[in-house]
C-alpha positions as CSV (number, residue, x, y, z in Angstrom):
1,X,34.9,1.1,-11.7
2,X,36.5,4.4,-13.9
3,X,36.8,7.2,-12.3
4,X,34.8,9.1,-15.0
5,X,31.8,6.8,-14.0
6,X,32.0,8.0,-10.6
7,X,32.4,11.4,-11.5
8,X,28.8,11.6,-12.9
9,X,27.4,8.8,-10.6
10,X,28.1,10.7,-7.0
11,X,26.5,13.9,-7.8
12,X,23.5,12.6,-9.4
13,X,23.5,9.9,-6.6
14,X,23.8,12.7,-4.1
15,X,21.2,14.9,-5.4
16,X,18.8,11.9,-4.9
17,X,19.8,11.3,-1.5
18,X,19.2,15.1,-0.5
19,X,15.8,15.4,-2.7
20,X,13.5,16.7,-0.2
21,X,10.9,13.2,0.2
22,X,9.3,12.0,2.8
23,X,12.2,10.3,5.0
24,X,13.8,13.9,4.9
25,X,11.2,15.5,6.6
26,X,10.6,12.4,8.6
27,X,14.6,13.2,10.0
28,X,14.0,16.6,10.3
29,X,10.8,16.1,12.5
30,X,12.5,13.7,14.7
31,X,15.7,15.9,15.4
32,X,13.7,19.3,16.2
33,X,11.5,16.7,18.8
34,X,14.3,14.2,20.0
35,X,17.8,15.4,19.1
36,X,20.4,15.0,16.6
37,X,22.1,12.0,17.5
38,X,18.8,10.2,18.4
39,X,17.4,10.7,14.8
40,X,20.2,10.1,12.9
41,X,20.2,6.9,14.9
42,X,17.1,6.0,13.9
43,X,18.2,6.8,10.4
44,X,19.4,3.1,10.1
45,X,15.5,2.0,9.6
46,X,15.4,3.8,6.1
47,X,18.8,2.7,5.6
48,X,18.0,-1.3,5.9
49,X,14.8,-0.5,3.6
50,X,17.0,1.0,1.1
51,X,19.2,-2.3,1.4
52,X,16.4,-4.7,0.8
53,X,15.2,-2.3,-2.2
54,X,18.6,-2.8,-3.8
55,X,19.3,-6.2,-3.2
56,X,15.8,-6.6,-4.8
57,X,17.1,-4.5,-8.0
58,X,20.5,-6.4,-8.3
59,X,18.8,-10.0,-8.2
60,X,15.6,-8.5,-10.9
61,X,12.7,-8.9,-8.9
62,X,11.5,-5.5,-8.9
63,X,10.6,-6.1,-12.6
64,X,7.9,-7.5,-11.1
65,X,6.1,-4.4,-9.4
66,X,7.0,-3.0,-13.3
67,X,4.9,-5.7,-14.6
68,X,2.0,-6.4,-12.0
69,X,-0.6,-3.3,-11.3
70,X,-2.0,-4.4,-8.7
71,X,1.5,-5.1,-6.3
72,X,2.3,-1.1,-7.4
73,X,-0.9,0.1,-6.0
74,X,-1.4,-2.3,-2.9
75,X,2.3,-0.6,-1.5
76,X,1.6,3.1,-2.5
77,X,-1.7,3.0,-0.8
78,X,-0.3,1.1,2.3
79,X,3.1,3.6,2.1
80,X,0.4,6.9,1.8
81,X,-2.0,5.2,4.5
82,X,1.2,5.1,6.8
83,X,2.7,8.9,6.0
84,X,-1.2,9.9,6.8
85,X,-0.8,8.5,9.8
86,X,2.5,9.8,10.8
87,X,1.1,13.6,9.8
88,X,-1.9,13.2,12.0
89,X,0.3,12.1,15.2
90,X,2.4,14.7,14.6
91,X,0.0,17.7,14.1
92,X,-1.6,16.6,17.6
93,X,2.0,15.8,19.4
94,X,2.4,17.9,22.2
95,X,4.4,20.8,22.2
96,X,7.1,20.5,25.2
97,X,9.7,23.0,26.1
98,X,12.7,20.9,26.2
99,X,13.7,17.4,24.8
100,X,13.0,14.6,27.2
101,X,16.7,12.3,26.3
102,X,14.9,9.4,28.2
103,X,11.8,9.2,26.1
104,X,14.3,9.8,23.5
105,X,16.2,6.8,23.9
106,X,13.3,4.0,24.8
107,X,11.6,5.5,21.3
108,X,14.6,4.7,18.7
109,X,14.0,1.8,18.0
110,X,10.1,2.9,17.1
111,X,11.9,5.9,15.3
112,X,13.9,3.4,13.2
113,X,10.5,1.4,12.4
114,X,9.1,4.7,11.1
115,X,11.9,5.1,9.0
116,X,12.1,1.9,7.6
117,X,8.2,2.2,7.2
118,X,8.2,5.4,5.2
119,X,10.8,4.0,3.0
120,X,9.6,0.0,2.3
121,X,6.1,1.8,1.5
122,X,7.5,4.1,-1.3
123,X,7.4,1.6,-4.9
124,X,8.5,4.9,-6.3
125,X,12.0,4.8,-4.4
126,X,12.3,0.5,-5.4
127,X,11.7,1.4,-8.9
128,X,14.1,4.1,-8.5
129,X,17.1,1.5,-8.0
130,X,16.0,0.1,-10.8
131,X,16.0,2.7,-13.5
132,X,19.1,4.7,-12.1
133,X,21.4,2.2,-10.9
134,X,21.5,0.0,-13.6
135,X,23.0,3.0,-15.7
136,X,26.1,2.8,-14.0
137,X,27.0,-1.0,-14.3
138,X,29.6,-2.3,-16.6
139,X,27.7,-5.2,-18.2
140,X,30.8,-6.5,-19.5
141,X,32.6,-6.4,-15.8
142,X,30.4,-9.1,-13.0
143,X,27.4,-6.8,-12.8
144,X,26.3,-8.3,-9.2
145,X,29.7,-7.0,-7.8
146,X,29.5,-3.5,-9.3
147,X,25.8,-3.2,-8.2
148,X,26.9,-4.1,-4.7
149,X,29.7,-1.3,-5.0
150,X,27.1,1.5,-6.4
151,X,24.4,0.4,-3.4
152,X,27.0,1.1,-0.8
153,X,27.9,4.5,-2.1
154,X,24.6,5.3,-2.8
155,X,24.1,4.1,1.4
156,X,27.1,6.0,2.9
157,X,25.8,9.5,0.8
158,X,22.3,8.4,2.3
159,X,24.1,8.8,5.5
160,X,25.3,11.9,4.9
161,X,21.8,13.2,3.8
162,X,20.5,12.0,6.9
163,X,23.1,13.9,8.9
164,X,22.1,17.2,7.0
165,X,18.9,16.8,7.7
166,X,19.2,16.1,11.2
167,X,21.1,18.9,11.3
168,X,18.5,21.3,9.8
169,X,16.3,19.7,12.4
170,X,18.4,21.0,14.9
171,X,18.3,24.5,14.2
172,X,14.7,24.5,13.3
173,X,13.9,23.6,17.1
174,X,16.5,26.6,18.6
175,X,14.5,29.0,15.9
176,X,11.3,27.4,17.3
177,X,12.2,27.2,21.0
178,X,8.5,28.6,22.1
179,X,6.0,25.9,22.6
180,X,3.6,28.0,20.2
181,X,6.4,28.1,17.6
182,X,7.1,23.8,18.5
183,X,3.8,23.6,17.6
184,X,3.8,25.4,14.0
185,X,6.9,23.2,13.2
186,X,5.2,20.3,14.1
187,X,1.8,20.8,11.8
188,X,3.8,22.4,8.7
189,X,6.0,19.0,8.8
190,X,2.5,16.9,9.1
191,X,1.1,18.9,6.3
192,X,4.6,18.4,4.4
193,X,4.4,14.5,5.1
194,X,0.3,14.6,4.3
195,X,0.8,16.4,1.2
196,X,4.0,13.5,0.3
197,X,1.3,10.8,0.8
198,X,-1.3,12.8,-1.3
199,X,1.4,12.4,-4.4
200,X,2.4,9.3,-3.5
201,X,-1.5,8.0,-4.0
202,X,-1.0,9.7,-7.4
203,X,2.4,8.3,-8.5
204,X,2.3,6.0,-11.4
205,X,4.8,2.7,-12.6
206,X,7.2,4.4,-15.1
């Protein structure tokens, strides 16, 4: 791959990964309530959707949620149904003082289902792959190897947008240390993640 394809491809990749959606916030939420290294752990769920969405795009078969109406609206309604959910558990989560590491622990692997959740339930972010990666392939070079080569950059960036995050988590919950302030976090980031699945019931097929 040239280097001046990679010149344009990792900032505009970049500025995808750290667009502001509802897996960000998702990140940021779990680091203010669980800790940084717990989050980013839990990280890998959105990762492994992102995976599957790309493997999806290199083989074609997201051409069909282009082509079928129906398959487009079933996911953004289940994806929107699911963020709705996530806002309402954590506009009632309780407030508490200091980060229980325990709790912490037993619930990554239902922080990485979360993650992975958010992100399978997003057509928007499949079609994505579709209409930006394909840019950036070589049609004359083996198309399947360079798409494999673009997913994995477009992962290990991911990566870094999910430590960033994490991070801003991190210093959200030392400026919100009082459990009145926890508890403003917590119901601006449910009515961040309610107001994502609001325009992802609105989001149209390109």
């Amino acid at each position: 791959m040239e280097l001046s394809t990679l010149a344009v491809f990792i900032p505009a990749c970049f500025a995808l990964n750290m667009a502001p959606g509802p897996n960000n916030l998702l990140s940021i939420s779990n680091a203010s309530r669980y800790g940084f290294a717990v989050a980013c752990s839990g990280g890998l769920g959105r990762l492994l959707a992102f995976t599957i969405m790309i493997a999806l795009a290199a083989v074609g078969l997201t051409a069909v949620l282009h082509t079928s109406e129906w398959l487009f609206h079933g996911i953004k309604i289940v994806g929107a149904a699911y963020l709705f959910y996530l806002a309402v558990q954590l506009w009632r989560a309780q407030a508490d003082s200091d980060v229980d590491e325990n709790s912490a622990q037993v619930g990554l692997g239902r922080l990485a289902r979360q993650e992975f959740l958010v992100a399978i339930g997003n057509p928007k972010a499949i079609l994505l792959f579709t209409a930006f990666l394909p840019q950036f392939v070589d049609h004359s070079g083996a198309a399947l190897s360079q798409f494999a080569q673009l997913g994995a950059m477009f992962l290990a960036l991911e990566c870094i947008a999910i430590g960033l995050y994490c991070y801003i988590g991190i210093h959200a919950r030392r400026l919100f240390a009082r459990s009145s302030g926890k508890r403003l976090f917590n119901r601006v980031c449910a009515a961040l993640l309610a107001s994502a699945a609001s325009f992802l019931l609105v989001a149209r097929r390109a």
